[in-house]
DRENVOKE-949673 format. One record per atom (N, C-alpha, C): residue number from 1; atom name; x, y, z negated. Coordinates in Angstrom, 1 decimal. Example, Ala and Ser with C-alpha at 12.3 -4.5 7.8 and 13.67 -1.06 7.14 Angstrom:
% residues 2
1:N:13.2:-5.7:-7.8
1:CA:12.3:-4.5:-7.8
1:C:13.2:-3.3:-7.8
2:N:12.8:-2.2:-7.1
2:CA:13.7:-1.1:-7.1
2:C:12.9:0.0:-7.9
***
This chain:
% residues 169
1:N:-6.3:38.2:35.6
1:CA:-7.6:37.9:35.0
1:C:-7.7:36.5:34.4
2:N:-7.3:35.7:35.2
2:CA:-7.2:34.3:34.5
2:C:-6.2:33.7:33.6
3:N:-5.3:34.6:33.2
3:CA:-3.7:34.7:32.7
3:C:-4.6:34.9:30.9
4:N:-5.5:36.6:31.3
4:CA:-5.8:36.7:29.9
4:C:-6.8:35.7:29.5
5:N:-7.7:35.2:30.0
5:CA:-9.0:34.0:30.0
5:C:-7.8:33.0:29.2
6:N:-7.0:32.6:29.7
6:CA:-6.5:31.4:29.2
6:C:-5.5:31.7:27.9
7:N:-5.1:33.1:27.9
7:CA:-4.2:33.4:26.6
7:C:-5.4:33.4:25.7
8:N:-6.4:34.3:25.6
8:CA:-7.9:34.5:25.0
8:C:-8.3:32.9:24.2
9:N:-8.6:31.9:25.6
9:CA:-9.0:30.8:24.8
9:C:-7.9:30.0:23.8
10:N:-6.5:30.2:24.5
10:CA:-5.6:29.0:23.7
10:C:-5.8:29.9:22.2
11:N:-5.5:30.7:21.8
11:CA:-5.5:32.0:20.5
11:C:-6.5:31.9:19.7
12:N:-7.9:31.6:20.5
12:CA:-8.6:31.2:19.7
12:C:-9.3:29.6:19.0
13:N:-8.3:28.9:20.0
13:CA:-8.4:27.5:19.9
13:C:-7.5:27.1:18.3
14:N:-6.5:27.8:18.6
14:CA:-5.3:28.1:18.0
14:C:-6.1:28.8:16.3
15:N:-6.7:29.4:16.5
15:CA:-7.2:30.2:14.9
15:C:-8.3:29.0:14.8
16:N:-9.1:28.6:15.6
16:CA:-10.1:27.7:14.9
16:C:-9.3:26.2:14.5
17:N:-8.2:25.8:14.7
17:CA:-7.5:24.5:14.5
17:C:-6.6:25.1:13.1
18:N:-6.4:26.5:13.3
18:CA:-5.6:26.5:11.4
18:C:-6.7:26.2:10.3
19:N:-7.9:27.3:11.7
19:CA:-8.7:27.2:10.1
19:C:-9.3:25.7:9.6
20:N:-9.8:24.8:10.4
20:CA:-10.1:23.4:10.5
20:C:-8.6:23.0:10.1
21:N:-7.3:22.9:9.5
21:CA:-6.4:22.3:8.6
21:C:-6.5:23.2:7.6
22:N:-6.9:24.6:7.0
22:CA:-6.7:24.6:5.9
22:C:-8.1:24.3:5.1
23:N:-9.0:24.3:6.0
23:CA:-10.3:23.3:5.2
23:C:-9.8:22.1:4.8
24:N:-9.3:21.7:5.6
24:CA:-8.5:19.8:5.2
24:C:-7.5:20.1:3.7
25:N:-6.8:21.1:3.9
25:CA:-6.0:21.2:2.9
25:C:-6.8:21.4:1.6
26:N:-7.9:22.3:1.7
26:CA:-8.0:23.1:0.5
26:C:-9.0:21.3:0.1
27:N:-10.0:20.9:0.6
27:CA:-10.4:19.4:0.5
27:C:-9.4:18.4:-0.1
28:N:-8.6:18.8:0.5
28:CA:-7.3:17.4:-0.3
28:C:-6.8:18.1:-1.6
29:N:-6.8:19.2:-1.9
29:CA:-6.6:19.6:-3.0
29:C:-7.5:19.8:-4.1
30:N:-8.8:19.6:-3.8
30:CA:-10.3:19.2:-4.5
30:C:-10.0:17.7:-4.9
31:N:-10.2:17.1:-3.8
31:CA:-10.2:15.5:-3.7
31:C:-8.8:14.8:-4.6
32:N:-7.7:15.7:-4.8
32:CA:-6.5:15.1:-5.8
32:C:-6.8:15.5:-7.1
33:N:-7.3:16.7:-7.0
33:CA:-7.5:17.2:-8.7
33:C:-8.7:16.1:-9.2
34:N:-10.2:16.0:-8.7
34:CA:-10.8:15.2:-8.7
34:C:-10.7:13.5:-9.2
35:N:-9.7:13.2:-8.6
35:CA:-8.9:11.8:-8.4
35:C:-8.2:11.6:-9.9
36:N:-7.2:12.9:-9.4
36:CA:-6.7:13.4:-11.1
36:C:-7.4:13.4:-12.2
37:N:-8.6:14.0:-12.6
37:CA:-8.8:13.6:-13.5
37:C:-9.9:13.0:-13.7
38:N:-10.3:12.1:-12.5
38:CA:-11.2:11.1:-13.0
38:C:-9.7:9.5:-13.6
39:N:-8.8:9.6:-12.9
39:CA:-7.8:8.9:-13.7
39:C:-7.0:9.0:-14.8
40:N:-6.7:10.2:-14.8
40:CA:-5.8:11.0:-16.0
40:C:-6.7:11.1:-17.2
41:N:-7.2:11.8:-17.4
41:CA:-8.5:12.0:-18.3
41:C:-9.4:11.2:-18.5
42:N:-9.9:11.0:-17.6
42:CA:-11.4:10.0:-18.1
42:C:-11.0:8.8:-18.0
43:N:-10.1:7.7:-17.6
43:CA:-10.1:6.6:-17.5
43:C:-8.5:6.5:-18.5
44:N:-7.4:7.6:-18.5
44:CA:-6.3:7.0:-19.2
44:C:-6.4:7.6:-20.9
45:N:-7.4:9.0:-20.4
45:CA:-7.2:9.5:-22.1
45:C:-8.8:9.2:-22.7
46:N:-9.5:8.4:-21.3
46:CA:-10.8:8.1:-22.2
46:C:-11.9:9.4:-22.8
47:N:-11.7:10.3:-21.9
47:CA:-12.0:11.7:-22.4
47:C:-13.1:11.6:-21.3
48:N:-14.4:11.4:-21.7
48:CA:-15.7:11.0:-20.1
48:C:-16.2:12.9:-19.8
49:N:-15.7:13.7:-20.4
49:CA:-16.1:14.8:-20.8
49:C:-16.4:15.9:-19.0
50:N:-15.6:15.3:-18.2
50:CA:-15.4:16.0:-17.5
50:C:-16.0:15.1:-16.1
51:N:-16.5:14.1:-16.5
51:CA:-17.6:13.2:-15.2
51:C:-18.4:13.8:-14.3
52:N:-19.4:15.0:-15.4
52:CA:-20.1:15.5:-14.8
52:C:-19.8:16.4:-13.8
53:N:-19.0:17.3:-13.7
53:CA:-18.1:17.8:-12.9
53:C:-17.7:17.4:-11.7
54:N:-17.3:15.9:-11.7
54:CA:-16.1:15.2:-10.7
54:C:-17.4:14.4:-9.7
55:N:-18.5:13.7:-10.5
55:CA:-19.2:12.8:-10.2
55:C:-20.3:12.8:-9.9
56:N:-21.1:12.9:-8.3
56:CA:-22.1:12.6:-8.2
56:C:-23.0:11.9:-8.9
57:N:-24.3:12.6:-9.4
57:CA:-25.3:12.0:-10.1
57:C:-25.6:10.9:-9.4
58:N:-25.5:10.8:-8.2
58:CA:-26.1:9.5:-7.2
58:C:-24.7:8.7:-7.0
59:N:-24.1:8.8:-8.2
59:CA:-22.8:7.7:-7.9
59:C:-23.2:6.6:-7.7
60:N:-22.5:5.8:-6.7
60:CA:-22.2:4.1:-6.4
60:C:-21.2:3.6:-6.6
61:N:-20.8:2.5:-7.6
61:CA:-19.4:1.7:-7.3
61:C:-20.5:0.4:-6.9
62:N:-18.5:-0.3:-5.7
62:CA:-19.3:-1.7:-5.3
62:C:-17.6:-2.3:-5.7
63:N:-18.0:-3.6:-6.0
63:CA:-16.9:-4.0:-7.0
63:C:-16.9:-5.3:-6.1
64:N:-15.8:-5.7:-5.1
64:CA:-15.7:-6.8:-4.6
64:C:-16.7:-7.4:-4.1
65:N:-17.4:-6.2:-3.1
65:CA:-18.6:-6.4:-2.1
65:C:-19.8:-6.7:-3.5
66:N:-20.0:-6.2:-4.4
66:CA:-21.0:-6.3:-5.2
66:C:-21.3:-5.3:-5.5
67:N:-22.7:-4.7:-5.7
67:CA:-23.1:-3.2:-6.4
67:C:-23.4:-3.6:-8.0
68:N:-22.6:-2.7:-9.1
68:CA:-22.3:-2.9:-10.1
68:C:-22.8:-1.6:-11.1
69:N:-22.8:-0.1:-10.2
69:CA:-23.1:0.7:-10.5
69:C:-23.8:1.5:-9.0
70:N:-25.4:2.0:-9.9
70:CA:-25.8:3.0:-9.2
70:C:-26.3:4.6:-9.3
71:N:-25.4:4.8:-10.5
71:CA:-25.7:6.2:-11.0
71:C:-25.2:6.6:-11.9
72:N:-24.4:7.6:-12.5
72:CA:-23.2:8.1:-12.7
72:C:-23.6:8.4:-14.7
73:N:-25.1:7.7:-15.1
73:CA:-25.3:7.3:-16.7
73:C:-24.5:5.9:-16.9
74:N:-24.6:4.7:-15.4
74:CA:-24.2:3.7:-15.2
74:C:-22.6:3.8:-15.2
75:N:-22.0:4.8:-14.4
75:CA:-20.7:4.7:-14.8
75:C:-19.9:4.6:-16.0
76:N:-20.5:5.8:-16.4
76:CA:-20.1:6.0:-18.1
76:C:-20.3:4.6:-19.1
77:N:-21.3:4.0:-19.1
77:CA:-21.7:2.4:-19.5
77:C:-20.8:1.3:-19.5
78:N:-19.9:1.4:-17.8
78:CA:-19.9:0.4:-17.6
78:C:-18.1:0.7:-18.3
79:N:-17.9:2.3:-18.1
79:CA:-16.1:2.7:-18.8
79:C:-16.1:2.2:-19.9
80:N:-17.2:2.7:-20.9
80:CA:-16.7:2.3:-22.0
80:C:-17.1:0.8:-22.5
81:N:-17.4:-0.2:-21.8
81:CA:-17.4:-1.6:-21.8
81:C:-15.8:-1.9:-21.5
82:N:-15.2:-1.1:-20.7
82:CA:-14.1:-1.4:-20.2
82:C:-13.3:-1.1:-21.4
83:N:-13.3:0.4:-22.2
83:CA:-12.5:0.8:-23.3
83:C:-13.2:-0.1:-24.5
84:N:-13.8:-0.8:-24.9
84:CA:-14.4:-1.4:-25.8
84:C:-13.0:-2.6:-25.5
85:N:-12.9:-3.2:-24.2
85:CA:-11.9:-4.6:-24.2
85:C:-11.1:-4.2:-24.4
86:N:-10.3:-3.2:-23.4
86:CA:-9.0:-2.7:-23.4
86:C:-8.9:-1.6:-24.1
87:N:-9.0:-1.3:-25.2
87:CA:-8.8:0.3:-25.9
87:C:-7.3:0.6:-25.5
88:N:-6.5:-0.2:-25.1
88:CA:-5.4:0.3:-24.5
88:C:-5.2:0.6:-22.7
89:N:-5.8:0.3:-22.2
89:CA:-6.2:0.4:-21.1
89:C:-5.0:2.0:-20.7
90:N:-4.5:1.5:-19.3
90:CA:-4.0:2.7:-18.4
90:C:-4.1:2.3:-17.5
91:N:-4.7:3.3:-16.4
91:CA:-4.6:3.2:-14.7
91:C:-3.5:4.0:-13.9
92:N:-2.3:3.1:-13.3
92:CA:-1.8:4.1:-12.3
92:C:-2.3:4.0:-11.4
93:N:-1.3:5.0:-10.2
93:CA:-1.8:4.7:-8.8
93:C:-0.1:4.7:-8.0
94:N:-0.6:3.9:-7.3
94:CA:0.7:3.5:-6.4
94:C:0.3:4.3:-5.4
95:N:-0.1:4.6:-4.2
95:CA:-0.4:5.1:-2.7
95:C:-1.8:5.6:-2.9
96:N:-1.7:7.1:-2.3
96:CA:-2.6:7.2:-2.1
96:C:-3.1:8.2:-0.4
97:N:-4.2:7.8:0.4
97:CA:-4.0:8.2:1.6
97:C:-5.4:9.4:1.8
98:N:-5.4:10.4:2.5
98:CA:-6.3:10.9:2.5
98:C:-7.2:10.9:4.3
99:N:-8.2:10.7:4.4
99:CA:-8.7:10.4:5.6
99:C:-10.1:11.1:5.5
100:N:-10.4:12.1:6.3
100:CA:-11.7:13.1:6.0
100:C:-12.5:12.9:4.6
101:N:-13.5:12.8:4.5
101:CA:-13.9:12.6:3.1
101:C:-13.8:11.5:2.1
102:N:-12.5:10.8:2.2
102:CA:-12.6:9.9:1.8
102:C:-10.6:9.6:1.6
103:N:-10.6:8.8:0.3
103:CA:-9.3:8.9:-0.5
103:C:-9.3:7.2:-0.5
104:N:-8.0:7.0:0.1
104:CA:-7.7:4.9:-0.6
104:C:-6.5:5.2:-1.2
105:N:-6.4:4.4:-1.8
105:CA:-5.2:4.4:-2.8
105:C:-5.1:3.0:-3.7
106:N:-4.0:2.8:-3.8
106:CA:-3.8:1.1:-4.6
106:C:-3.6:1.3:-6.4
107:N:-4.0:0.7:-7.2
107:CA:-3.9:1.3:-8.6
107:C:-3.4:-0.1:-9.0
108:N:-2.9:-0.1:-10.2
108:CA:-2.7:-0.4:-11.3
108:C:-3.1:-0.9:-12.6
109:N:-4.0:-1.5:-13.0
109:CA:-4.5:-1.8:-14.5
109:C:-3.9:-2.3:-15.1
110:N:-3.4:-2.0:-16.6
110:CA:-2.6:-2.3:-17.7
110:C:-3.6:-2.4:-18.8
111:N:-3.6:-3.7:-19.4
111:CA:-3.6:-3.7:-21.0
111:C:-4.3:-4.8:-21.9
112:N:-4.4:-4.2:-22.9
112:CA:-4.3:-5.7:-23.5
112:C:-5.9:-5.9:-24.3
113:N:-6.5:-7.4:-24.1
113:CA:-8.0:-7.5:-25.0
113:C:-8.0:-7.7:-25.7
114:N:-7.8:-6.6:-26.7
114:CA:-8.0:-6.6:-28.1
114:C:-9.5:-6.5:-28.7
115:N:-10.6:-5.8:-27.7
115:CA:-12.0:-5.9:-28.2
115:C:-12.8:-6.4:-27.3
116:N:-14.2:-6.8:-27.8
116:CA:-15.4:-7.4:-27.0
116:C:-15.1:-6.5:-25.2
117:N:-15.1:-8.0:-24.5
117:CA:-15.4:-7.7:-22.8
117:C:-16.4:-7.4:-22.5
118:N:-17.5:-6.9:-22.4
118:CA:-18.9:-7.4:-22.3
118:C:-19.3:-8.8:-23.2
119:N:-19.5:-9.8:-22.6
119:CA:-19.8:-11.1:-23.3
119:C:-18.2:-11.6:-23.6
120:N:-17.5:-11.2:-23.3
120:CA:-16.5:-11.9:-23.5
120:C:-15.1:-11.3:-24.8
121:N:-15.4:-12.6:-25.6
121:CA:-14.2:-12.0:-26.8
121:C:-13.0:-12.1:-26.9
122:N:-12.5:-10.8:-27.6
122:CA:-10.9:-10.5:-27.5
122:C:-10.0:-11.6:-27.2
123:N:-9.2:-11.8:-26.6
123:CA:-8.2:-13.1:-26.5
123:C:-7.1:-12.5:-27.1
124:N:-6.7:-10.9:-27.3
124:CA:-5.5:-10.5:-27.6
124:C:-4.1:-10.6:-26.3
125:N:-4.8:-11.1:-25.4
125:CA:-3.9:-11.0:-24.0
125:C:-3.8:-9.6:-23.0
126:N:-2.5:-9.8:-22.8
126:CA:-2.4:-8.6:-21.8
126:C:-2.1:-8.9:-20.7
127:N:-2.6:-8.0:-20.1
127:CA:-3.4:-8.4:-18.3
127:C:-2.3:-7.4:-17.6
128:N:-2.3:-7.6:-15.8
128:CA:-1.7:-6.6:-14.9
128:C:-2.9:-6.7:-13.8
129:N:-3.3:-6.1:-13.6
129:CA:-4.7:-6.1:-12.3
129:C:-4.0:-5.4:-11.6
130:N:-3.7:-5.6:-10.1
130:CA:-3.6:-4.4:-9.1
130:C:-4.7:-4.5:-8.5
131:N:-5.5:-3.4:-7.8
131:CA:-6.3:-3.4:-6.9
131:C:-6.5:-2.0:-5.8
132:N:-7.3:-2.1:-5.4
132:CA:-7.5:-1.4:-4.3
132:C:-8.8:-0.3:-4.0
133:N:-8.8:0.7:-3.7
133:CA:-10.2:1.6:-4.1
133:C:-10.3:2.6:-2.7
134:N:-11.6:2.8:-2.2
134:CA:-11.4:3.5:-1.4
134:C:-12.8:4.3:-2.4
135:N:-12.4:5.9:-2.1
135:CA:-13.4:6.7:-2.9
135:C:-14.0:7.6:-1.7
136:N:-15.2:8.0:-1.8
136:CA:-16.2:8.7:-0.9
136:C:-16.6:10.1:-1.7
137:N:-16.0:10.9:-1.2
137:CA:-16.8:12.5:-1.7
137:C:-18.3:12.7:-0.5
138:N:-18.7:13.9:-1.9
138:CA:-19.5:14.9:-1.0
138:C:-19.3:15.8:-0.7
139:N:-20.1:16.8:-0.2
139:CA:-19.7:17.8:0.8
139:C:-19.1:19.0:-0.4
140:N:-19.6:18.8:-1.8
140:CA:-18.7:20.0:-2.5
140:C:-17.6:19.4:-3.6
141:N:-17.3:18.2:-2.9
141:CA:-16.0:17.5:-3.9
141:C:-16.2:16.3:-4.7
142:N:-17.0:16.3:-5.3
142:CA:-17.7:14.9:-5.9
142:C:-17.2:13.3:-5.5
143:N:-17.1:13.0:-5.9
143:CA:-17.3:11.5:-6.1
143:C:-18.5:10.9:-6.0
144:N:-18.8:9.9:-4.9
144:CA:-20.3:10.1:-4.7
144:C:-20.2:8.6:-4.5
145:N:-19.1:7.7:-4.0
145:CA:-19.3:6.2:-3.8
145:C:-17.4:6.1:-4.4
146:N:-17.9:4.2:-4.7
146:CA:-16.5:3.9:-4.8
146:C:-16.9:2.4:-4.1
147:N:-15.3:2.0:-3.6
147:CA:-15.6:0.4:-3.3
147:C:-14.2:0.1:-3.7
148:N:-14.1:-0.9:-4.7
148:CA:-13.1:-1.3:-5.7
148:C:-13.1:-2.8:-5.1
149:N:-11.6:-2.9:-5.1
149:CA:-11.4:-4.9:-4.4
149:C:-10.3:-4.8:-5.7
150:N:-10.4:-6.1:-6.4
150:CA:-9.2:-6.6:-6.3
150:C:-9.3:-8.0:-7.3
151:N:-8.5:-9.0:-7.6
151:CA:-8.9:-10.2:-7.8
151:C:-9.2:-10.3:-9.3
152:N:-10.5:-10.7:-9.3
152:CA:-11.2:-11.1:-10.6
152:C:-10.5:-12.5:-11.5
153:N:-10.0:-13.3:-10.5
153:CA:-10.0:-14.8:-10.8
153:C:-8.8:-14.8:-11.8
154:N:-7.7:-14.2:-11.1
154:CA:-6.4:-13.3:-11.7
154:C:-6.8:-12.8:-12.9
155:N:-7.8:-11.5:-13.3
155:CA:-7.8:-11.0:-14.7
155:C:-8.4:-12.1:-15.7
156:N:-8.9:-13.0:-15.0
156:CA:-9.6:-14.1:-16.2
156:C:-8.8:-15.1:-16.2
157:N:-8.1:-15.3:-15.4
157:CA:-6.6:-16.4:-16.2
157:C:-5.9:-15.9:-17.0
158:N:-5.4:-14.6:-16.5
158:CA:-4.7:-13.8:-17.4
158:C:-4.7:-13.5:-18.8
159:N:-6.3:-13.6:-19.1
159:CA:-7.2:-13.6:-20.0
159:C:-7.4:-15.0:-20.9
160:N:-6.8:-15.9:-20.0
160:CA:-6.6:-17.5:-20.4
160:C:-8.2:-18.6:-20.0
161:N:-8.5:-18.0:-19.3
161:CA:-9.5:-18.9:-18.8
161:C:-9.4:-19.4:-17.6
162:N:-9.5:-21.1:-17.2
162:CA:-9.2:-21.8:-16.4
162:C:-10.3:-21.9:-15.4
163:N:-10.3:-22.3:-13.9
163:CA:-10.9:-23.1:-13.2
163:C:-10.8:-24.5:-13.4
164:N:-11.7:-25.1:-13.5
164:CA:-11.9:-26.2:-13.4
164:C:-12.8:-27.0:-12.2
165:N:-12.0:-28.1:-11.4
165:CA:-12.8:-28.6:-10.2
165:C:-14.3:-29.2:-10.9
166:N:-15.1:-29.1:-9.4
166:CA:-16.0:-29.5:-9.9
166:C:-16.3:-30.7:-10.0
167:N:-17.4:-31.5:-10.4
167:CA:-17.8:-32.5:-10.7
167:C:-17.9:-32.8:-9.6
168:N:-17.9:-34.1:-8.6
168:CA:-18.3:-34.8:-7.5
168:C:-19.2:-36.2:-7.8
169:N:-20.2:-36.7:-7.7
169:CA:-20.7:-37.8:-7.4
169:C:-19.7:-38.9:-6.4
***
C-alpha cells in the first residue's frame, strides 16, 4: 500500500516538474524571439513597427540607476533620438542568461555620429559602447522594464569630449 502511495506521488511529482520545464522552455522561447526582435528589427533595421507587440505599454527603462523612459510612446522617442545620431547604429549581443522572468545579456553598440544627439552635434566619430541590460517581461511575454548600465563617460570621449578638473579656490 505504501509502495503504490509513493510510486503515485514520485509520477506525479515527476509530470508536474516536466510540465513546470516546458513552461520555462516555451517562456524562453517567447522571451528570445522577443529579445530578437526588439534587437534585430527595431533597434538594428530601425523597423519600430513591431514594439507594440514586444512592449509593454507601461514600459520602464532605467539607464545607469536613472529613469529615462516611462512608457513605451517614450521608448519610441527616445530610439529615434538614438537613429537621428547614429543612423548607422548596430546592436549585438554577447551573453545572454535566462532567469524566470527576466533575460541579462551583455551588448554591443556600434557606430558612427553622423547626425544631431539630442543637443549634441555630429562629431562624425565612431563610437564602441559595451554595456549591460537586464530585461523584465510580463506574464504574456512583453517587455515591461529594462535596466541598461554601461559607461556614459566612455561614449562622450569617444565622441571627443573631455573632462576637465574642476576649478579649486
Amino acid at each position: 500500500m505504501h509502495k503504490n502511495i509513493f510510486t503515485t506521488a514520485l509520477v506525479l511529482l515527476l509530470i508536474f516538474s516536466c510540465d513546470e520545464q516546458n513552461r520555462q522552455l516555451k517562456l524562453e522561447n517567447i522571451y528570445t524571439k522577443n529579445i530578437s526582435t526588439f534587437i534585430e528589427t527595431c533597434w538594428n533595421k530601425k523597423d519600430l513597427s513591431p514594439l507594440n507587440e514586444i512592449i509593454d505599454n507601461d514600459y520602464s527603462r532605467i539607464v545607469n540607476n536613472v529613469t529615462i523612459i516611462e512608457n513605451s510612446n517614450e521608448l519610441e522617442a527616445n530610439m529615434k533620438v538614438l537613429f537621428t545620431g547614429f543612423p548607422n547604429l548596430f546592436v549585438s549581443i554577447d551573453k545572454m542568461v535566462f532567469k524566470d522572468n527576466l533575460v541579462y545579456f551583455y551588448w554591443v553598440f556600434t557606430g558612427t555620429n553622423t547626425g544631431v544627439f539630442g543637443e549634441i552635434p555630429a562629431t562624425g566619430k565612431k563610437v564602441i559602447v559595451k554595456g549591460f541590460t537586464i530585461v523584465h517581461f510580463n506574464n504574456e511575454g512583453q517587455i515591461f522594464h529594462e535596466n541598461v548600465y554601461y559607461n556614459e563617460l566612455d561614449l562622450l570621449q569617444q565622441l571627443g569630449y573631455t573632462l576637465l578638473p574642476p576649478i579649486v579656490d
